[in-house]
C-alpha positions as CSV (number, residue, x, y, z in Angstrom):
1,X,0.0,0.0,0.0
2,X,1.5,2.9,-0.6
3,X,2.9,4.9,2.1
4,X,0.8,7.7,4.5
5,X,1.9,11.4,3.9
6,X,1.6,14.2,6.2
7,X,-1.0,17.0,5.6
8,X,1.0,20.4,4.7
9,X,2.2,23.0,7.2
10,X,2.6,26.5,6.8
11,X,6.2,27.9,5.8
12,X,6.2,29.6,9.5
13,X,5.4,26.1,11.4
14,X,7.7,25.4,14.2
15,X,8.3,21.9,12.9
16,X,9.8,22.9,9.7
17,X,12.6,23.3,12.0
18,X,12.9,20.1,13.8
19,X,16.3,17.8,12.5
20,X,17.8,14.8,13.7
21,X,21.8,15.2,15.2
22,X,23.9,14.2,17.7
23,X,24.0,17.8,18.9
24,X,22.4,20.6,17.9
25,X,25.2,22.0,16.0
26,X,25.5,18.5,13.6
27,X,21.5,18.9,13.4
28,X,22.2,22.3,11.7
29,X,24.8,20.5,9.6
30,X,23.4,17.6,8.6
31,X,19.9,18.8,8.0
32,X,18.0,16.9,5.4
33,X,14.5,15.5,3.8
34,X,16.2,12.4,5.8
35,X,16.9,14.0,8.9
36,X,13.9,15.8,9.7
37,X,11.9,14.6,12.3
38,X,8.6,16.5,12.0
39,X,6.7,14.9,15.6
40,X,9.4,16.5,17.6
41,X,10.3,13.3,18.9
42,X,13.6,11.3,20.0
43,X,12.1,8.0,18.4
44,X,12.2,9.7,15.2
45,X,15.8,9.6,14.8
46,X,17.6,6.6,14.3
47,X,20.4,5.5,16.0
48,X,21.9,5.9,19.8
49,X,22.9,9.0,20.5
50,X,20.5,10.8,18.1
51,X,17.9,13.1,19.2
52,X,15.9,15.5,17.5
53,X,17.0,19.3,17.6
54,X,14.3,22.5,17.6
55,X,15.1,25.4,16.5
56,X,17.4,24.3,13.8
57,X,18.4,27.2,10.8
58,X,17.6,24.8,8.8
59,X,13.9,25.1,6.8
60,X,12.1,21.8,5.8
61,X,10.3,23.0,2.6
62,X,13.2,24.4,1.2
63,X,14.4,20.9,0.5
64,X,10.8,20.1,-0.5
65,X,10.9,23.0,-3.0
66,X,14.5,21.9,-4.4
67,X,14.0,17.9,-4.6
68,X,10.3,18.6,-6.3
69,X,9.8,17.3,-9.5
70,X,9.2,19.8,-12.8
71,X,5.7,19.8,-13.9
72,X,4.6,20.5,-17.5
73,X,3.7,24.1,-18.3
74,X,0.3,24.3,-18.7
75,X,-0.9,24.1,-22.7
76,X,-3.2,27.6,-23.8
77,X,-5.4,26.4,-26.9
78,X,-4.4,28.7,-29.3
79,X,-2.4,29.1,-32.3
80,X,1.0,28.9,-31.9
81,X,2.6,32.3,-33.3
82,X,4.6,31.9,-36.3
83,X,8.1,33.0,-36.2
84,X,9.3,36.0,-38.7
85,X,11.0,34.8,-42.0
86,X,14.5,36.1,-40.6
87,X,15.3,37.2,-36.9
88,X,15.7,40.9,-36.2
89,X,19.5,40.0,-34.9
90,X,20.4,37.7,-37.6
91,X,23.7,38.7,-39.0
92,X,22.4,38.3,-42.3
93,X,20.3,41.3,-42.3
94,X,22.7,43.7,-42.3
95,X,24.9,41.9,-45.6
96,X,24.5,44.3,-48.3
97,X,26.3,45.1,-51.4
98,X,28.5,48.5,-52.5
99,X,32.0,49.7,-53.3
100,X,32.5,50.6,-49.7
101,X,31.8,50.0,-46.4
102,X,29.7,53.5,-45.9
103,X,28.0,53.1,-50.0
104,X,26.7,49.5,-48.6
105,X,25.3,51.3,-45.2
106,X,24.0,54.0,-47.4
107,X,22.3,51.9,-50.3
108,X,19.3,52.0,-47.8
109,X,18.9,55.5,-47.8
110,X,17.4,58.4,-49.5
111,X,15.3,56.0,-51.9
112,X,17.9,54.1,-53.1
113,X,17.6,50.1,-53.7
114,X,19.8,48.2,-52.1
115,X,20.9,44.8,-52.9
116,X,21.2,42.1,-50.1
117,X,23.6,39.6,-50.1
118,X,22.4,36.9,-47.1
119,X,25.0,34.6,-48.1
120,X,27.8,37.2,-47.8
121,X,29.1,36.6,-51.4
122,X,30.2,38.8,-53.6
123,X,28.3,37.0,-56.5
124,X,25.0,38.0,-54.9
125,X,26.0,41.8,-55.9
126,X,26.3,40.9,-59.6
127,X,28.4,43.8,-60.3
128,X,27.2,46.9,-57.3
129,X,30.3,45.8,-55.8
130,X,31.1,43.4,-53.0
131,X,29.5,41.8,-50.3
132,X,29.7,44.0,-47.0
133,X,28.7,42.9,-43.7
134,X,27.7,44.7,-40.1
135,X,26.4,47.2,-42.1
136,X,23.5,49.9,-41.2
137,X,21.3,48.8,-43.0
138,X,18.5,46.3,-41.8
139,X,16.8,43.8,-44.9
140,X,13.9,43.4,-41.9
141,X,13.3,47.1,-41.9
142,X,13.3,47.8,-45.5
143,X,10.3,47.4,-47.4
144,X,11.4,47.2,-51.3
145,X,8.3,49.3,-53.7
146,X,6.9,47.2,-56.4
147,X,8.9,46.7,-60.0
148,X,5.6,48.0,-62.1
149,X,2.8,50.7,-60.7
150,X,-0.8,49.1,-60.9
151,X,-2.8,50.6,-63.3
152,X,-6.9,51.3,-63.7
153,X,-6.4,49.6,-67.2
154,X,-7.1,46.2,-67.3
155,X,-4.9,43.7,-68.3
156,X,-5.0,43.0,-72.6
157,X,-6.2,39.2,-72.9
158,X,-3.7,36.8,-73.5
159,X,-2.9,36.1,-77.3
160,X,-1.8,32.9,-78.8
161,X,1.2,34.2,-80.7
162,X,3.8,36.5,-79.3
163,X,4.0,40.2,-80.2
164,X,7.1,42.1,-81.1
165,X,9.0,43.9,-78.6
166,X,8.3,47.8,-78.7
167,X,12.0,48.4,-79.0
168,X,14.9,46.1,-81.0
169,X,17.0,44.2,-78.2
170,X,20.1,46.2,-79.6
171,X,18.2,50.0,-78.7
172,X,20.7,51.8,-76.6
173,X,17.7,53.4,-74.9
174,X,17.3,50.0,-73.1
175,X,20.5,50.3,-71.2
176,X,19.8,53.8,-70.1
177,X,19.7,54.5,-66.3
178,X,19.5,57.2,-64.0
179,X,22.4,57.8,-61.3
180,X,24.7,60.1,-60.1
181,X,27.5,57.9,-61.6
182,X,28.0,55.4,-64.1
183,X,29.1,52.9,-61.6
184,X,26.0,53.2,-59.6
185,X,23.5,53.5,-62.4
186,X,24.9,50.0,-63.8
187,X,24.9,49.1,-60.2
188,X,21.2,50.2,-59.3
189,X,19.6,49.7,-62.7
190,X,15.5,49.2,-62.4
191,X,12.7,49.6,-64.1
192,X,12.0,52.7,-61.7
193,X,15.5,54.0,-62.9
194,X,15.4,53.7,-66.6
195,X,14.9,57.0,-68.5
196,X,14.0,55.5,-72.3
197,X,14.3,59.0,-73.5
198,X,17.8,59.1,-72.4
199,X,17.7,62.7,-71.1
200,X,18.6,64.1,-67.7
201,X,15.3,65.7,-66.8
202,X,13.9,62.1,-66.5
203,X,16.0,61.6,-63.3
204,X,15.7,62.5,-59.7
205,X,18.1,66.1,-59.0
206,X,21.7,65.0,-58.6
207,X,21.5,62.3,-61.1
């Protein structure tokens, strides 16, 4: 059968504070779940010369409250939240691409587009220089615009053989692009900073 416990005292009962010793001062040292003798009484103890000490510094249910076994945390029926595509501390947030240091940290700045590089290779830049990393920039603070504006139009239906292109491959008007450099135009280059007319008044000032 399994064996009788005692009903629970308050942390302040005098009994938390009765231990088995030979004196009271190996009571105090010895003081255990196996040495406590919670009636007070001689008997308790084992052994000859063993009696059981009041009084003892020694607290009962802080052994209780060390030796008790974890419990489960207790389950909440709800979703589980989900966990953002890439950590705000990642170090691969802050890998972006430019011909320096301070042109990577400012590639995310006054509307430019930057070009992340995760992987921290300079192959990722495809040509806006090399890979930089620890930079100011944060890819889970910047929110990149859309390639193409939405327009009221809508959309032609779909025809069964292809159209011609508006413009031969070879136009030089398709590799025009806005920048304050030619580096960073090639670098850069977007449908948002192509100017097909090839003149400086289809750029932003400074470009």
């Amino acid at each position: 059968s399994a064996t009788p416990t005692f009903s629970p005292v308050p942390y302040d009962h005098k009994s938390n504070h009765f231990f088995c010793g030979k004196s009271y001062t190996d009571a105090a040292a010895q003081c255990s779940l196996e040495t406590h003798c919670r009636s007070g009484l001689h008997s308790q103890c084992g052994g000859i010369g063993m009696y059981c000490w009041p009084g003892v510094t020694c607290h009962l249910q802080d052994f209780v409250a060390s030796t008790a076994p974890q419990t489960a945390s207790p389950t909440i029926d709800s979703e589980r939240p989900t966990k953002s595509p890439s950590d705000y501390d990642d170090p691969r947030n802050s890998r972006f691409c430019g011909v320096s240091w301070s042109d990577a940290s400012d590639s995310c700045k006054n509307g430019r587009r930057p070009r992340w590089c995760p992987r921290g290779t300079d192959e990722e830049c495809r040509g806006s220089g090399v890979c930089w990393a620890d930079t100011m920039c944060d890819i889970s603070e910047i929110t990149f615009p859309p390639s193409l504006k939405p327009t009221n139009n809508p959309t032609e239906p779909a025809t069964w053989s292809p159209t011609d292109s508006p413009l031969e491959y070879s136009d030089p008007s398709n590799t025009s692009f806005c920048g304050r450099s030619y580096m960073e135009a090639e670098a850069y280059c977007s449908v948002e900073t192509h100017c097909p007319n090839m003149l400086h008044t289809e750029c932003s000032a400074g470009q």
